[in-house]
N, C-alpha and C positions, 0 to 999 in steps of 0.2 A: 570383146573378142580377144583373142589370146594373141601374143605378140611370137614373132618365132625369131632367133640367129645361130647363123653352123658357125663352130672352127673346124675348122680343116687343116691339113697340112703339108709340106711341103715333101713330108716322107713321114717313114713310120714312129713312134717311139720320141717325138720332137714335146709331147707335153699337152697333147691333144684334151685325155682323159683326165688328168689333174685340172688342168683348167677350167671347163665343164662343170668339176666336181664345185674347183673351188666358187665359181660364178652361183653356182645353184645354192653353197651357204650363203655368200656375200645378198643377192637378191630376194632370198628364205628370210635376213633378216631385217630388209628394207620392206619386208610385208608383202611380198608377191607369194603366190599360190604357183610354185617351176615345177615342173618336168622334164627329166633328159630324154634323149632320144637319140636312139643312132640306130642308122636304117638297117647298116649291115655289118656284120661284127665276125674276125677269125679269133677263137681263141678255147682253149681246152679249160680254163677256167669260168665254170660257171657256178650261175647261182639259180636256187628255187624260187619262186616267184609267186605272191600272195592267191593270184589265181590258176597255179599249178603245171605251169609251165617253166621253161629255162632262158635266162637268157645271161648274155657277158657280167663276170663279175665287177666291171666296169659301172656297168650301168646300174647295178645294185647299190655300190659304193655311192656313186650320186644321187639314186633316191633317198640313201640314206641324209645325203647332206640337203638335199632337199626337204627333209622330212618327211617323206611317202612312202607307200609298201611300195614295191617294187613291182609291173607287171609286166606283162611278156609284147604290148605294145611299144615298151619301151626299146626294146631291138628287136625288134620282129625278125631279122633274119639271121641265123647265127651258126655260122660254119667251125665244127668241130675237127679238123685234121686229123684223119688216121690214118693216112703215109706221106709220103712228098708229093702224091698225083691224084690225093681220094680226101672227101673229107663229109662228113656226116652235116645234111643239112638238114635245120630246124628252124621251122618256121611257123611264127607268130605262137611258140613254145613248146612247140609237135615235133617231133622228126619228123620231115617229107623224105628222105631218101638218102641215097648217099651217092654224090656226084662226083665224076671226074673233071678235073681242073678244066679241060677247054670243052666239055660240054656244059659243064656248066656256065659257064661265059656266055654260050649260047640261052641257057635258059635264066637268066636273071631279066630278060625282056619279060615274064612272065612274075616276077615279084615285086614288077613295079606296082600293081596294084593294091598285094597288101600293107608295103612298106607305106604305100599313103594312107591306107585306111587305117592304120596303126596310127600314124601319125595324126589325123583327123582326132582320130579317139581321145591321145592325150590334149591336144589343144582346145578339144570341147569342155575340157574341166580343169582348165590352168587360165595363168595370165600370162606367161611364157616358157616355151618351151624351145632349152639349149641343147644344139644337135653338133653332134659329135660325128666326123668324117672319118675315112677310114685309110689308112696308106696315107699314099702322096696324090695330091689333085693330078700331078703333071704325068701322071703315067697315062697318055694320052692312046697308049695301046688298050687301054683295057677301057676309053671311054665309051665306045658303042655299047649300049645296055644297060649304061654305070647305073646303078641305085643309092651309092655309099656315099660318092662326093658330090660334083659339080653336077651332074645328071638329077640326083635327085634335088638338090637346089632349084634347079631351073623347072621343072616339075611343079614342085609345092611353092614357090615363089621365097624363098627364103636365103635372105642377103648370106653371103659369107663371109666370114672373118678366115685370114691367112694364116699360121704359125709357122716360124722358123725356130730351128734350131741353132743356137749358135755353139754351144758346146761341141757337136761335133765339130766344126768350121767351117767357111765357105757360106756362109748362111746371106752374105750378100749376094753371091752367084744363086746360090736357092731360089732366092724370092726372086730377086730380077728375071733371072731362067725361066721360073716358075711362069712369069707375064708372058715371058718369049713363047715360048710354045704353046701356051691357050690358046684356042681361038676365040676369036673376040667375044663374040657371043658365051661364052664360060668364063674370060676375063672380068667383062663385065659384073657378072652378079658377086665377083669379090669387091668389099667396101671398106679394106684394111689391112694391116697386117701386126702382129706382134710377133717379137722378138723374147725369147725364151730362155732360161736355165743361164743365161747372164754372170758372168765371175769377174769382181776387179770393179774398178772405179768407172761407173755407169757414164761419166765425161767424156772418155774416151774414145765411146762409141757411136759422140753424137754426129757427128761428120756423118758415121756410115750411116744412123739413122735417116739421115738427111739424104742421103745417095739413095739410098730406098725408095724413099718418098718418089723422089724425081726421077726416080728410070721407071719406075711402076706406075706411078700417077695415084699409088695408091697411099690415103692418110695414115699415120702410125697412131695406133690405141697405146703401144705402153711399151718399155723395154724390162723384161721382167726377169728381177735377179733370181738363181738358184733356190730352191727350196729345199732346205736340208732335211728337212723333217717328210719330204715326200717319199722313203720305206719305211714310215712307220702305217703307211696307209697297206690294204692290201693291193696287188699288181693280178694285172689281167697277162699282162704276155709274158711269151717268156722271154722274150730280151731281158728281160728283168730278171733271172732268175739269178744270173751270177750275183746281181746285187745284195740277194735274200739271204744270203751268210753270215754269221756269228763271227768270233774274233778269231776262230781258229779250232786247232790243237793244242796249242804249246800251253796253255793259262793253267792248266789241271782241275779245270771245274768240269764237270761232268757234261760227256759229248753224247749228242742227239744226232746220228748219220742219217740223212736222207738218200737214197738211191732213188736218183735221177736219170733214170729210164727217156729213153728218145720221145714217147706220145704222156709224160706224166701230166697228169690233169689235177685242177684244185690245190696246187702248191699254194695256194694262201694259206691251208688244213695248219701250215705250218709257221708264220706269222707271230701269231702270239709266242711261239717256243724263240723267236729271233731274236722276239724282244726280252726275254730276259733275263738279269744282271747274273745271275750264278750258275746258266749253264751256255755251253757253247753248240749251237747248230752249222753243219756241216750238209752242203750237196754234194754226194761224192756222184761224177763224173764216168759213164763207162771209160774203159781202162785206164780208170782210178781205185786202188784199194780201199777196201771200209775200213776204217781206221778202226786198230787193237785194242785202243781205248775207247772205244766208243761202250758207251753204258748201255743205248737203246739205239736199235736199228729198224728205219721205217720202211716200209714199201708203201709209197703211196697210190695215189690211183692212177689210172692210167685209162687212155680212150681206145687202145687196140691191146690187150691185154694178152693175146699168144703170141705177138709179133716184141714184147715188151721181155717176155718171159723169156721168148726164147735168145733175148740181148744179154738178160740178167743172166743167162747161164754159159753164153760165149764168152762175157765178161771176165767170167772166173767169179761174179759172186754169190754163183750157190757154193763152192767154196766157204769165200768168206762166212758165208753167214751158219756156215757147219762149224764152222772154229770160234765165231761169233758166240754160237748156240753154247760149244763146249766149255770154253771160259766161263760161260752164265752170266752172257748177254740176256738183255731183254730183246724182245720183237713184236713188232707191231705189224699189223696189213689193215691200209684201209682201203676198200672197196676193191679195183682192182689188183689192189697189194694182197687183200686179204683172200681172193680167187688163188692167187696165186702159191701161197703159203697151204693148198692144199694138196690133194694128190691127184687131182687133174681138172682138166680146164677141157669141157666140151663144147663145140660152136656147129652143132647139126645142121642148121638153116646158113651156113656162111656169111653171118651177121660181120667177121672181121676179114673175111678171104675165102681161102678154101674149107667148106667143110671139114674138120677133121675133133682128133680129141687129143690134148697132150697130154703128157705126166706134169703135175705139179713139183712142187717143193718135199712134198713131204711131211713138216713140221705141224701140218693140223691135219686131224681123222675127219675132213669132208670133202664134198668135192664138187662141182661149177658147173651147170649146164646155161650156157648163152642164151636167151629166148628172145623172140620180138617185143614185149612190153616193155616199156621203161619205165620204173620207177621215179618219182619225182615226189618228196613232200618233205616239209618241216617236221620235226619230232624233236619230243623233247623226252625225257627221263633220265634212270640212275642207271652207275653201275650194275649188275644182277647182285642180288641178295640187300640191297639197298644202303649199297655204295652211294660215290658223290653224284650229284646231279650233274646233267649235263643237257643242251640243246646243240641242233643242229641241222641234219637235212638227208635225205638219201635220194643219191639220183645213180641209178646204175642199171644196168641190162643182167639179165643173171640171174639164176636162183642156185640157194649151197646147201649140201644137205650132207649130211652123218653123224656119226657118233660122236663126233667133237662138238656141234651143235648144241648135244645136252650140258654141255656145260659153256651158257652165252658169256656175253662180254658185257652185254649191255642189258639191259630191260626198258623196253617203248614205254611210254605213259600208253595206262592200258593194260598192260602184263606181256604184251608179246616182246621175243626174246631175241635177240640179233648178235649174232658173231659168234666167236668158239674162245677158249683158250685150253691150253694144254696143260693133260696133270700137274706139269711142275708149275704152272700158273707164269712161267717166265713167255711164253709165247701165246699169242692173242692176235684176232682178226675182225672187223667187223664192216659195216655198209655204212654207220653214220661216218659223214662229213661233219667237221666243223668243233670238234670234240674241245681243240685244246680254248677254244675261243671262250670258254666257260672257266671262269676263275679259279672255281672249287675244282673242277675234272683235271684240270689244269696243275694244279698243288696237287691231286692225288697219282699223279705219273710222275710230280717232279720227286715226291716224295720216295715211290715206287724206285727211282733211280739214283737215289741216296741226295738229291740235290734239297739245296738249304730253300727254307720257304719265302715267298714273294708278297710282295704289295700290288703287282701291277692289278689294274682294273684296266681290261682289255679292249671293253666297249666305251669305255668312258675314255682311253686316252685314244680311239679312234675318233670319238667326238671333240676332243682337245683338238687334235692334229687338224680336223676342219675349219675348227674355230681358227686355228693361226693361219691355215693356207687361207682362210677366204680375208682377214686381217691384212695378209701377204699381197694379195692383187687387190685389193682396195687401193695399197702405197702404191702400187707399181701400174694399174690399168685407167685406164679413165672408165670407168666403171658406167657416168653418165651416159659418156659416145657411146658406150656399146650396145644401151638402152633405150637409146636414143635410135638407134641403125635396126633394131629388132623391128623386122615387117607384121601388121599386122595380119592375120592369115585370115582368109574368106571365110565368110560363114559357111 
């Protein structure tokens, strides 16, 4: 029978999902059959999932280090944000609705039963499965109904491990705090803690590890240094997003702008372009200008696409990207970038608010009607006329249609045709995800933007980066205890 243990944390952003990842190689390669899991997931980046569903691109990352497809048991519940008070909930890979923050709170009593049966699922064809908590355990406001941390723990019988953060600071108030305010019965089912993202001579700190121990009562698994090489993985939230920037401007290698729209979604699309040596990526910021020099300008996607459009033009940068255009920039739209980039964006059924239909951009001849179905699947093909190859994925709401169409961006395996570009061929929009992650598609835009050609191998140094993170917590974790504290879960 399968063994199961959570990390959880003390707050959000403390090293939760790395962890996870990297436990699921370190275990992958002591011969265990893992699974991750996390019950309940906020995040606009997502992934398609082998049985056709969505879930956090978190949890894909660690099937991958697990070595498994990926399927929608793995986060069964997974809240898309599309304002400060709404956010698109989907579950077990379906969209169920779209919830308001404190009604929703009220109905998460009703998702305790498929976040177990999801659960059940992976543990019936694993030897352990590592569960991934959500937030901070001690937001003891939001425990009635909790699914994500100490609630579902206590549920499915599965020990937790603590994390703290010490980089931000305070990380001894955290964890001790963290004990203060449980109540016991949730204190309890924690059986540890580690300490995290660590900088400086690990001696230092061993006083406070010891002050842990004994105000908590709780054992320590491991004090675990910095992982430098943790953005070269892709990131699920966007607290990260400041991270995902190039060297700049100032180098004179050829600049890649991202506009960073308030709901953007799938910013990993953009990853591979971070990592390489001879161009510079750039998120420019609402009331930040697109920089002059910029070679190519992306609109990426986005999970509320009129509420996005209509920031991109209060911004000033349909501006920019007029003078962008003129200079003889390149432009890209992907997905909701690429709704956007036409001449209007319809939402008939009020799939994002109010019914209505905007004006797009202008710069492509088609135009966006919002629908109920959501697309979700893997594809792979070439550029159209049998350009480079490329794989990837479409998940989006929407269908686009005119005279820009006849001339696609892309060609599906199969012959069907996706996206627009415009006569001068400098401006282009499509629905696949995941373009630049393709080596070859990858060289055919660096190429396209006069930038010098690459070596990286994109999937292969994602699989490097796990081989060292799970390397990384081997030194640093007791790897034993924490396999050792893994419950086995009922048949």
């Amino acid at each position: 029978m399968a063994r199961a243990l959570m990390f959880a944390g003390t707050g959000s952003d403390v090293g939760k999902s790395l962890i996870v990842a990297g436990l699921c190689r370190v275990f992958r390669q002591r011969g265990l059959d893992v699974r991750p899991f996390k019950p309940q997931n906020m995040s606009n980046n997502a992934a398609v999932t082998a049985d056709g569903g969505e879930i956090g691109r978190a949890q894909a990352l660690q099937a991958l280090a697990a070595g498994v497809r990926p399927t929608v048991h793995m986060n069964p519940v997974l809240l898309k944000p599309q304002s400060d008070t709404e956010a698109q909930v989907v579950v077990q890979g379906r969209v169920a609705g779209v919830a308001q923050a404190g009604r929703y709170h009220e109905a998460k009593r009703n998702l305790m039963a498929p976040v177990l049966d999801s659960f059940r699922h992976l543990a019936a064809g694993a030897d352990l499965v590592l569960v991934e908590g959500a937030g901070a355990v001690s937001e003891i406001n939001l425990r009635d109904n909790d699914i994500a941390n100490l609630g579902f723990a206590r549920a499915a019988g599965v020990p937790v491990i603590l994390i703290g953060d010490i980089e931000r600071g305070g990380v001894i108030a955290s964890l001790v705090g963290t004990k203060t305010v449980l109540p016991i019965e949730d204190a309890a089912a924690i059986c540890g803690f580690v300490v995290n993202k660590f900088r400086g001579d690990p001696r230092l700190f061993a006083e406070g590890m010891t002050a842990i121990e004994r105000l908590t009562g709780w054992p320590s698994l491991g004090l675990v240094p910095y992982f430098r090489d943790a953005s070269r993985l892709p990131a699920e939230d966007a607290l990260a997003l400041d991270a995902r920037t190039g060297a700049g401007t100032q180098s004179g290698k050829p600049l890649v702008a991202v506009l960073a729209y308030p709901h953007i979604s799938n910013f990993d699309d953009f990853d591979p372009l971070r990592l390489e040596e001879e161009i510079d990526l750039v998120f420019v910021r609402p009331g930040e200008v697109l920089p002059a020099t910029a070679r190519l300008a992306v609109l990426p996607g986005s999970k509320a696409t009129i509420a996005d459009l209509r920031v991109l033009r209060e911004t000033g940068w349909d501006i920019d990207l007029a003078a962008h255009v003129r200079r003889g920039g390149h432009v890209l739209g992907i997905c909701g970038g690429y709704q956007m980039l036409g001449t209007s964006v319809a939402d008939p059924a009020g799939l994002e608010g109010p019914a209505q239909t905007v004006p797009g951009l202008g710069l492509l001849d088609v135009a966006t009607t919002l629908c109920g179905t959501k697309t979700l699947r893997d594809v792979t093909g070439s550029a159209w006329g049998g350009g480079a190859p490329f794989t990837g994925y479409e998940m989006h709401v929407g269908e686009t249609v005119g005279e820009g169409t006849r001339r696609p961006l892309l060609a599906i395996a199969g012959g069907r045709p996706d996206g627009a570009v415009a006569a001068d061929g400098r401006i282009a929009g499509c629905y696949v995800h995941g373009l630049f992650a393709h080596d070859t598609q990858r060289a055919a835009w660096l190429e396209k933007i006069g930038a010098r050609p690459s070596d990286l191998g994109y999937a292969a140094d994602i699989e490097a980066t796990l081989d060292r993170l799970a390397d990384h917590l081997e030194r640093h974790l007791d790897c034993a205890a924490l396999l050792a504290l893994a419950r086995t879960i009922p048949g």
